[in-house]
ROBARO-84051 format. One record per residue (C-alpha): residue number from 1; y, z, x. Coordinates in Angstrom, 1 decimal, padded with zeros to 4 digits. Layout:
  resi       y       z       x
   NUM       Y       Z       X
...
END
This chain:
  resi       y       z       x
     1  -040.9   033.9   013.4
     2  -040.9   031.4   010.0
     3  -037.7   033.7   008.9
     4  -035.3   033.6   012.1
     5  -036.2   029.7   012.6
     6  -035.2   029.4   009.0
     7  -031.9   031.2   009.4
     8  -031.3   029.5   012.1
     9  -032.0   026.2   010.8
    10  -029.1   027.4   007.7
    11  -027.2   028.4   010.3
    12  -026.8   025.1   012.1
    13  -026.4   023.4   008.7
    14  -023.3   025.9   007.7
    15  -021.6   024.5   010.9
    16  -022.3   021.2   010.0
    17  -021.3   021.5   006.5
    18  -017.7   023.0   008.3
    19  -017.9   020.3   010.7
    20  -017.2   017.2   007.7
    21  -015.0   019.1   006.1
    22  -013.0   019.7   008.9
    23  -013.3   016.1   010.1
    24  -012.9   014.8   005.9
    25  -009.9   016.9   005.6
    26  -007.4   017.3   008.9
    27  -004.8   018.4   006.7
    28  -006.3   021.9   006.2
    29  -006.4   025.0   008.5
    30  -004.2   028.0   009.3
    31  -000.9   027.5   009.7
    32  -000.3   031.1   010.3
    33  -002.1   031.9   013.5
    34  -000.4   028.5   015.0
    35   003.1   029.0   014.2
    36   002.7   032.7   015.7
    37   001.1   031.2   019.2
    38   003.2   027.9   018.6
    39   006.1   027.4   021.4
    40   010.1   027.0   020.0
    41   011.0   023.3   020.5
    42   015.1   023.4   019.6
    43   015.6   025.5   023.2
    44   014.1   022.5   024.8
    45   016.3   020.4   023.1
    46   019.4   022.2   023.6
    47   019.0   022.3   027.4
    48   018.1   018.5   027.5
    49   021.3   016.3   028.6
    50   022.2   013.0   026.5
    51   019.6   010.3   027.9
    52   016.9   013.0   029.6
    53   013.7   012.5   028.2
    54   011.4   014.9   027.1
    55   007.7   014.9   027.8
    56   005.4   017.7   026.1
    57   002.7   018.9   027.3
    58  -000.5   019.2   024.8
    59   000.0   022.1   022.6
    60   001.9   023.5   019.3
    61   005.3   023.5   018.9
    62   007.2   025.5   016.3
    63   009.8   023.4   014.3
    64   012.2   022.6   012.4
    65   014.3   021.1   015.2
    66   017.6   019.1   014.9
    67   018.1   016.3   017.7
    68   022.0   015.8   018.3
    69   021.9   013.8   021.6
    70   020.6   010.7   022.5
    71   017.1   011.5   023.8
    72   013.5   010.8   024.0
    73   011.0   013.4   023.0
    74   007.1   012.2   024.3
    75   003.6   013.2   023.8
    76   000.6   011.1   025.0
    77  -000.5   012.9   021.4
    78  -001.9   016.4   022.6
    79   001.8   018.2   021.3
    80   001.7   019.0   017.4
    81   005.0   020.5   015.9
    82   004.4   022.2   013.1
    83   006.9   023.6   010.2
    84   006.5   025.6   007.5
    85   010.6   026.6   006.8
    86   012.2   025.0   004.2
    87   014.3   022.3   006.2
    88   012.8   019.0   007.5
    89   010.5   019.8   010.3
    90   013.0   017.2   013.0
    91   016.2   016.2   011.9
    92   018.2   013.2   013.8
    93   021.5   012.7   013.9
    94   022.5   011.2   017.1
    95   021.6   007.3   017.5
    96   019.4   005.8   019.9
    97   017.0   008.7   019.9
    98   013.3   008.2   020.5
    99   010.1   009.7   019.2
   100   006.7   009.0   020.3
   101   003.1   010.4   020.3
   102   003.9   013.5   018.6
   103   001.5   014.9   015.3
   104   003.9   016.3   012.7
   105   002.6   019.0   010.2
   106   005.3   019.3   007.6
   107   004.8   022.2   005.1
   108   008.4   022.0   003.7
   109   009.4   021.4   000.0
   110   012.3   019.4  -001.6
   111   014.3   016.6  -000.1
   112   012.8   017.4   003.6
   113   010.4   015.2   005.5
   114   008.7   015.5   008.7
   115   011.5   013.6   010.3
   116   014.9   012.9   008.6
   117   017.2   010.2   009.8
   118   020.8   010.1   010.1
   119   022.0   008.1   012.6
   120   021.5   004.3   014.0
   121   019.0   002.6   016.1
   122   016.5   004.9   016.5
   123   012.8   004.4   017.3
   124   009.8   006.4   015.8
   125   006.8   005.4   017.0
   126   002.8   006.6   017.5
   127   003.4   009.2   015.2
   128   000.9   011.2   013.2
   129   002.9   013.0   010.4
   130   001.0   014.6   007.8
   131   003.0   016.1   005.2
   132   003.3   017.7   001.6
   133   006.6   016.1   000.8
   134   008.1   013.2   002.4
   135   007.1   011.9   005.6
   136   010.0   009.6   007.6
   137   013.3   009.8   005.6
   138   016.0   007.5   006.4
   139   019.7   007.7   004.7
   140   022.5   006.0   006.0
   141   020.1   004.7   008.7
   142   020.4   001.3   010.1
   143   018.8  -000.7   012.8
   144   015.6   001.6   013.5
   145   012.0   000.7   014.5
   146   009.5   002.6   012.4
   147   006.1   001.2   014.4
   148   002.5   002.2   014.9
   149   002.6   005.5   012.6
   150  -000.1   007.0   010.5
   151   001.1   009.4   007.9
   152  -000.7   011.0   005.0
   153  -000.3   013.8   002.5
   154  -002.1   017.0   002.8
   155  -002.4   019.7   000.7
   156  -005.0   022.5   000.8
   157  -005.4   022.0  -003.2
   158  -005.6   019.1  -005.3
   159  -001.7   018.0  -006.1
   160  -000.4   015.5  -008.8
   161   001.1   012.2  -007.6
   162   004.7   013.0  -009.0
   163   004.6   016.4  -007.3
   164   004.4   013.9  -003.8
   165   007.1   012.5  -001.4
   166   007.1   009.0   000.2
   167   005.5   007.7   003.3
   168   009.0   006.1   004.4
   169   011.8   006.5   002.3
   170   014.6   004.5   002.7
   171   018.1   004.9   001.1
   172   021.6   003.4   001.7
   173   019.9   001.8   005.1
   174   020.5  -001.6   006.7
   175   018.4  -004.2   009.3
   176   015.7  -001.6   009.7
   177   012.3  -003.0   011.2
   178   008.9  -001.0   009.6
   179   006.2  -002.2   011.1
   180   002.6  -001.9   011.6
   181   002.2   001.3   009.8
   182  -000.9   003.3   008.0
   183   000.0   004.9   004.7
   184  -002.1   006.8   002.3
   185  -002.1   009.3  -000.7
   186   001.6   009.8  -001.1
   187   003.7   008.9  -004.1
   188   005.0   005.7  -002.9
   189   003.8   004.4   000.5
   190   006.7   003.1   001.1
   191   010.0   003.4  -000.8
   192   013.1   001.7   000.0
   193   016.4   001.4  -002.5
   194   020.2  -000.4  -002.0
   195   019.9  -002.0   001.6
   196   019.8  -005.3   003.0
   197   018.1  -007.4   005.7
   198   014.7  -005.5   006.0
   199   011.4  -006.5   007.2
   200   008.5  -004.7   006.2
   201   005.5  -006.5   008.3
   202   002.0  -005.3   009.4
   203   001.8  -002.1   007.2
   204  -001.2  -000.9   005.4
   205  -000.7   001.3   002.3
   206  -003.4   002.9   000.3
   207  -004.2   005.6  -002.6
   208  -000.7   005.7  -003.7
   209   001.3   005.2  -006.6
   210   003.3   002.3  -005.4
   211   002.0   000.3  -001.9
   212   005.5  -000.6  -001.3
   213   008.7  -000.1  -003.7
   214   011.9  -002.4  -003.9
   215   015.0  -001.7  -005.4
   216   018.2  -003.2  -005.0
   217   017.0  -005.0  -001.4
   218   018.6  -008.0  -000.7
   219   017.7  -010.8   002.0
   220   014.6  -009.4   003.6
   221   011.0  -010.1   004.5
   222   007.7  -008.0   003.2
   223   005.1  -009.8   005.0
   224   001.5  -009.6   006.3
   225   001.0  -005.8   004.6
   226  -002.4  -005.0   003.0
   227  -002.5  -002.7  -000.3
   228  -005.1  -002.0  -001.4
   229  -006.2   001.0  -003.9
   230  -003.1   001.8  -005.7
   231  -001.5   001.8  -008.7
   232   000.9  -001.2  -007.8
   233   000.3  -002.9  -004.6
   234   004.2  -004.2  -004.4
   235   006.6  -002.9  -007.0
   236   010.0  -005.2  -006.7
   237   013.0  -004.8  -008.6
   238   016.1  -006.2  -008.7
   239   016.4  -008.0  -006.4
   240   017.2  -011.4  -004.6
   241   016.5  -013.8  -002.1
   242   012.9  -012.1  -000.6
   243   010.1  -013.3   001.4
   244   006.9  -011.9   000.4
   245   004.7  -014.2   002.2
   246   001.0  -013.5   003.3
   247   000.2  -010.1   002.1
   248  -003.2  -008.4   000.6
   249  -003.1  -006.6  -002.6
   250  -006.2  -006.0  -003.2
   251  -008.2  -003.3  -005.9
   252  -005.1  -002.1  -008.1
   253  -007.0  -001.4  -011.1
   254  -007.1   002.5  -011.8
   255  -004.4   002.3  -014.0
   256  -003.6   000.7  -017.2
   257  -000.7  -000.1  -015.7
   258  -001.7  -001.5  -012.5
   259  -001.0  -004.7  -010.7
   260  -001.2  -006.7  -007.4
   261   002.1  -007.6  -007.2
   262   005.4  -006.4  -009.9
   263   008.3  -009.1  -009.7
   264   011.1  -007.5  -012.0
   265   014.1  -009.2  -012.1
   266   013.6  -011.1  -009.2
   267   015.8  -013.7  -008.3
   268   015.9  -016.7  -005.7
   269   012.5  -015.5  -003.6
   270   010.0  -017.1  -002.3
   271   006.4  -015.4  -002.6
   272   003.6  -017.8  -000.7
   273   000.2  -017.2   000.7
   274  -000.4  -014.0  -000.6
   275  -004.2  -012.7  -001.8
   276  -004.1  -010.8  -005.0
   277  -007.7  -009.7  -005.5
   278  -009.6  -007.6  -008.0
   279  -006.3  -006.4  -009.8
   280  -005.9  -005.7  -013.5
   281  -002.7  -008.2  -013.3
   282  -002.6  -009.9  -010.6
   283   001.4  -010.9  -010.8
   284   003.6  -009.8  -013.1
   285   007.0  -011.2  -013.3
   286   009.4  -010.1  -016.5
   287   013.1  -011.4  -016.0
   288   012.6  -013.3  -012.9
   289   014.6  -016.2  -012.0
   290   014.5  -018.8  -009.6
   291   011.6  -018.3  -007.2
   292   009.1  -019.9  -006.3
   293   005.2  -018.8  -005.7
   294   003.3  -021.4  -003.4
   295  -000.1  -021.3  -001.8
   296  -001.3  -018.0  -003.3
   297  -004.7  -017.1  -004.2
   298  -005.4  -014.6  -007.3
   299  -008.9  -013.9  -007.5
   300  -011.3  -011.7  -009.7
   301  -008.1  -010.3  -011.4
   302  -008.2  -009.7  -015.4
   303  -005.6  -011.0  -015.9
   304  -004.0  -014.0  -013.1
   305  -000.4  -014.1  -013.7
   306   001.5  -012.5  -017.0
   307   005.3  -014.1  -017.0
   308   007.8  -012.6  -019.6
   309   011.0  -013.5  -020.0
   310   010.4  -015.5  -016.8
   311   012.6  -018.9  -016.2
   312   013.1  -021.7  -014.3
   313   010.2  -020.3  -011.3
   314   007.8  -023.1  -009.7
   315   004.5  -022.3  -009.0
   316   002.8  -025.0  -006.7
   317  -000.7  -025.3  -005.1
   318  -001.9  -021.5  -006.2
   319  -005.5  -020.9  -006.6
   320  -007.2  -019.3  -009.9
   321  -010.3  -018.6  -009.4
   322  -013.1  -015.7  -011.1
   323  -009.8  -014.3  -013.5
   324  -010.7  -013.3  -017.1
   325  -007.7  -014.6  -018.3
   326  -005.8  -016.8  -015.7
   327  -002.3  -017.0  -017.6
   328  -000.2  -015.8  -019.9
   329   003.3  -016.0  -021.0
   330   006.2  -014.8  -023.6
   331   009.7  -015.6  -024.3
   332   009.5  -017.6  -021.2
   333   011.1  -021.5  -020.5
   334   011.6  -024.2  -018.2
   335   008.9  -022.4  -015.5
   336   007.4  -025.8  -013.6
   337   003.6  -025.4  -013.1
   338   002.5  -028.3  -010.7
   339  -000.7  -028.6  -008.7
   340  -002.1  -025.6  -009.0
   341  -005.7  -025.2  -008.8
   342  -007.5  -023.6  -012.3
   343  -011.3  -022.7  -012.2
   344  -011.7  -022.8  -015.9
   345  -009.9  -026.5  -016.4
   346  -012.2  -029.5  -016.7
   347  -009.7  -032.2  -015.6
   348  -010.4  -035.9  -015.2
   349  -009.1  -037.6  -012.2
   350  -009.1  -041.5  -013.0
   351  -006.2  -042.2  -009.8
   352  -008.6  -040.8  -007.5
   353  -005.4  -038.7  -005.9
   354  -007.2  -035.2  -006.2
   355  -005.0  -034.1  -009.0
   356  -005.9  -034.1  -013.4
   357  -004.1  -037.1  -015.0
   358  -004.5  -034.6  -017.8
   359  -002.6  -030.9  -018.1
   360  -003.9  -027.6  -018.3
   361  -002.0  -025.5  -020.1
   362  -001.6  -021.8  -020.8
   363  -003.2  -020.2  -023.7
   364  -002.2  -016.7  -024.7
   365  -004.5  -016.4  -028.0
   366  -007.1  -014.5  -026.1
   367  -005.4  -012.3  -024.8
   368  -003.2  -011.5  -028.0
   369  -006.7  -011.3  -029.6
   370  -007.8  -008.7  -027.5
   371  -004.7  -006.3  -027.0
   372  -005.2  -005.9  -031.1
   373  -008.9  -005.0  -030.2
   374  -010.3  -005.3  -026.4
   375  -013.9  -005.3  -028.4
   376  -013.4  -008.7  -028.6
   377  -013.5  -009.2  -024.5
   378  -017.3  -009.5  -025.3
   379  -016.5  -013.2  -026.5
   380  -014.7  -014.1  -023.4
   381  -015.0  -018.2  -022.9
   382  -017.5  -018.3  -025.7
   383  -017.3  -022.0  -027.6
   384  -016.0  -020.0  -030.9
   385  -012.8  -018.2  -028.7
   386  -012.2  -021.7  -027.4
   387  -012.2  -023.4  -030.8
   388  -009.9  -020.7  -032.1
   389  -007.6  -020.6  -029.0
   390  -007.2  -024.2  -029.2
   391  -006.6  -024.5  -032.9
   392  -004.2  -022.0  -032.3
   393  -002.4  -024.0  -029.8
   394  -002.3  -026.9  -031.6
   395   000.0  -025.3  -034.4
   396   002.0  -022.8  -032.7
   397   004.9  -023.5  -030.0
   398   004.0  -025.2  -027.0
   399   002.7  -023.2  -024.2
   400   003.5  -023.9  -020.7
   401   001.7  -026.1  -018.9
   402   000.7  -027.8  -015.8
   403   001.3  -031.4  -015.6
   404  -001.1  -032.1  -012.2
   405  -003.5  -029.7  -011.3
   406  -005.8  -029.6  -008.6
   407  -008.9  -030.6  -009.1
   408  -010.3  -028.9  -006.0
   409  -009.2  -025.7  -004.8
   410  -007.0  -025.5  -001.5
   411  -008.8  -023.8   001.9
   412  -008.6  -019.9   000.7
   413  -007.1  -017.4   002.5
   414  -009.3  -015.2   004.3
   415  -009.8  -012.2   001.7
   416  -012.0  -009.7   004.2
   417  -010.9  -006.6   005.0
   418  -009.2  -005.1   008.0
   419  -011.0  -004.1   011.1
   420  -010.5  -000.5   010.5
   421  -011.4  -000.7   006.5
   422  -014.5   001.1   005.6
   423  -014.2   003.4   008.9
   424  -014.4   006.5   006.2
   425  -017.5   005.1   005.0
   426  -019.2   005.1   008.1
   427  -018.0   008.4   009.3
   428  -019.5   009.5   006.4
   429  -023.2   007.7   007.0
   430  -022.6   009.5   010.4
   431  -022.5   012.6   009.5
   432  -025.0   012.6   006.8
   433  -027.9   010.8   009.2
   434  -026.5   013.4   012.2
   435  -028.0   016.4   009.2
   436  -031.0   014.8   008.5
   437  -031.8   014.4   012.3
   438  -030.9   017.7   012.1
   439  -033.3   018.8   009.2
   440  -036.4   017.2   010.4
   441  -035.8   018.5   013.9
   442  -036.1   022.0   012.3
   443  -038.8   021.6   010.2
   444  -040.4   020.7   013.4
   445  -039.5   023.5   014.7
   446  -041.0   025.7   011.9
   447  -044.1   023.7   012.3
   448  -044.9   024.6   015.6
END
C-alpha cells in the first residue's frame, strides 16, 4: 500500500512540476498539432465586405493573413492565430482597420512581426502577441493607436538578445499614439526611428536591451512609462524638441553599459519629474544642447548624472540623494546648475531663503581615480578622498558648479512600484506553498 501511495504522491508532484512550467513559460507547447486542427482565417477575410466586422469565436486560427479592407477583426480573447510560415503572421494594408482581443503566436523569422503595418489610422488593441521576432511593425504608418497590448518573446530555448525583434517597431511613421502597453524580453521594447509628433505614454518595458529607443524623433512626448530591468531604460538619439516628463527607470544595472536614461545629441528638450533609481548612471547626456532637466529625482544610482560634451543645459530643483558619485563632467561649458538639492553638500544658509549662500560643485577626481582602478571604491567619501579631491580641485580647471542649492530636498516622487509589479513573484510563492500543501497531505496519507 506504502508503494502505490508513494507513486501516487510522485505522480501528483510530476503534474505539478508541468503545471509551473506551463504557467512560467506560455510561450512553449506544440505548434504542430494546433496548426493541423487550427481553422484558415484569410477565407474569412476575403468574404468580409469593407466596414463588416469580424467577431471570432474562441479557438485557433491558422495565419499568416493579409487585411486589404477596412475592417474589424474581434475576440473577447478565446481566438489565438497562430503562424509558423515565413511571412508576418497579419499583414495590414488598408487604413482604418481594427484589431482587438486576439492572442498572436508568431513563429516567423526575418523582417516579419506578428502584425505588420502599412497603412494609416489603424487601431490595435487588447492584444496578446508573443513572438520570436518582432511583435507590432509599423512602416510608413501614421496616425495609429497601439493601446492595452502585452507582447513578449518566446522561444522554446534560451536565445541571444541580438538574435530578437522589437516590441513595437516604428519606421518612417508619423502622429502615432502607443499607449499603455506591457513589454518584456525583446531586443528593444520599443524602437522607433525618423518620425515626428509621437507620444509614447503609459507603457511598461522590461528585460530588454533598450526600454524605449529614439532616433531621429522630432516634437514628441515619452511620458509616464516605467522601465525597469534593462540594459537602458530610455536610449535617445538625435534628436530635438522632446518631452520626457514623469517616467520610471528604475534597476538598469546588469550591464557595464547601463543607464536610466541615454540623452545623445539631444537638443532643445525638456526632461522633468522623472525617477531614475538604482541605475549604474542614472543620466547620461554626451553632445546635448539646450534642454533643460527640472524636478527629477536620481536616487541610489552609482553614478547621478555623467555630462560630456554637454552645453548650455539647465538643471533646476533635481534631487541627489543615496548616489556614489552624484556628478560628473568632461569637455563640457556654460551648463547652469541652480537649486538643485545634493545629499552630500554641507551648505550654510545665513538668508534664511532655503537655498546655500555657498556652491556645490562637481568633482570628477573620484571618479577618474577609480576608472584607473575601481579598488579604490573601498575609500568612497573617506576624509583622505575628500582631501585629495579637493586639492585636486583647487589646481585644476574649474568644475561646474551650483551657485544655490537646496538645502532641503523637494517632496519626492513616489518611487513604488506598479500594481501589477511583483505579480511573478507571488505566482511563484503560490505554487511552491500549493506543493507543500501538497507534500504533507501525502505523507499523511502514507501515515495512515
Amino acid at each position: 500500500m506504502g508503494v502505490k501511495l508513494l507513486s501516487k504522491f510522485r505522480f501528483i508532484i510530476a503534474v505539478l512540476l508541468l503545471t509551473c512550467f506551463a504557467v512560467l513559460n506560455p510561450g512553449t507547447g506544440f505548434a504542430g498539432d494546433a496548426e493541423s486542427a487550427a481553422i484558415p482565417l484569410q477565407p474569412m477575410i476575403d468574404q468580409a465586405r469593407a466596414g463588416d466586422v469580424i467577431r471570432l469565436a474562441p479557438g485557433t486560427y491558422l495565419g499568416p493573413v493579409t487585411i486589404g479592407k477596412s475592417i474589424a477583426i474581434e475576440s473577447g480573447g478565446g481566438a489565438t492565430i497562430i503562424n509558423t510560415s515565413p511571412n508576418s503572421a497579419i499583414t495590414i494594408q488598408a487604413n482604418g482597420t481594427r484589431l482587438q482581443g486576439l492572442n498572436i503566436r508568431h513563429q516567423g523569422k526575418g523582417e516579419t512581426a506578428g502584425i505588420e503595418v502599412h497603412a494609416q489610422s489603424v487601431q490595435l488593441e487588447q492584444l496578446k502577441i508573443r513572438t520570436q521576432r518582432h511583435g507590432i511593425m509599423l512602416r510608413d504608418a501614421s496616425k495609429s493607436v497601439i493601446r492595452n497590448n502585452d507582447i513578449a518573446f518566446f522561444a522554446d530555448q534560451p536565445v541571444r538578445i541580438g538574435k530578437k525583434g522589437n516590441g513595437i517597431d516604428l519606421y518612417n511613421s508619423q502622429d502615432n499614439q502607443i499607449l499603455n502597453n506591457r513589454i518584456a524580453f525583446m531586443k528593444d521594447a520599443i524602437y522607433m526611428e525618423k518620425g515626428r509628433n509621437e507620444t509614447v505614454n503609459g507603457n511598461e518595458v522590461s528585460y530588454s536591451r533598450y526600454g524605449i529607443h529614439f532616433m531621429y524623433i522630432d516634437d514628441s512626448r515619452v511620458t509616464h512609462n516605467s522601465g525597469e530591468f534593462n540594459i537602458t531604460g530610455a536610449m535617445v538619439m538625435e534628436v530635438s524638441n522632446l518631452d520626457i516628463a514623469d517616467n520610471m527607470f528604475r534597476k538598469q544595472s546588469g550591464n557595464v553599459n547601463s543607464q536610466g536614461l541615454l540623452l545623445y545629441d539631444v537638443r532643445e528638450s525638456r526632461i522633468d519629474r522623472n525617477v531614475i533609481e538604482g541605475n549604474r548612471v542614472g543620466i547620461y547626456m554626451e553632445r546635448a544642447e539646450g534642454n533643460r532637466l527640472a524636478e527629477n529625482a536620481l536616487l541610489q544610482n552609482f553614478v547621478g548624472i555623467q555630462m560630456i560634451q554637454a552645453k548650455n543645459n539647465l538643471m533646476r530643483r533635481n534631487t541627489f540623494v543615496s548616489n556614489v558619485i552624484e556628478a560628473t563632467e568632461r569637455e563640457s561649458d556654460a551648463n547652469r546648475l541652480t537649486e538643485n538639492y545634493w545629499d552630500s553638500f554641507q551648505g550654510l544658509d545665513v538668508t534664511n531663503d532655503g537655498l546655500s549662500d555657498i556652491p556645490y560643485r562637481i568633482q570628477p577626481f573620484f571618479q577618474r581615480v577609480i576608472a584607473g582602478n575601481s579598488a579604490y571604491q573601498l575609500f568612497f567619501q573617506s576624509p583622505s578622498m575628500t582631501f585629495l579631491s579637493d586639492i585636486f580641485a583647487a589646481g585644476g580647471k574649474a568644475s561646474a558648479a551650483d551657485d544655490s542649492p537646496l538645502m532641503k530636498p523637494d517632496l519626492l516622487p513616489s518611487t513604488g512600484r506598479s500594481s501589477n509589479d511583483g505579480g511573478m513573484g507571488v505566482l511563484i510563492i503560490g505554487l511552491i506553498l500549493l506543493l507543500t500543501s501538497v507534500f504533507t497531505i501525502s505523507l499523511g496519507g502514507i501515515r495512515k
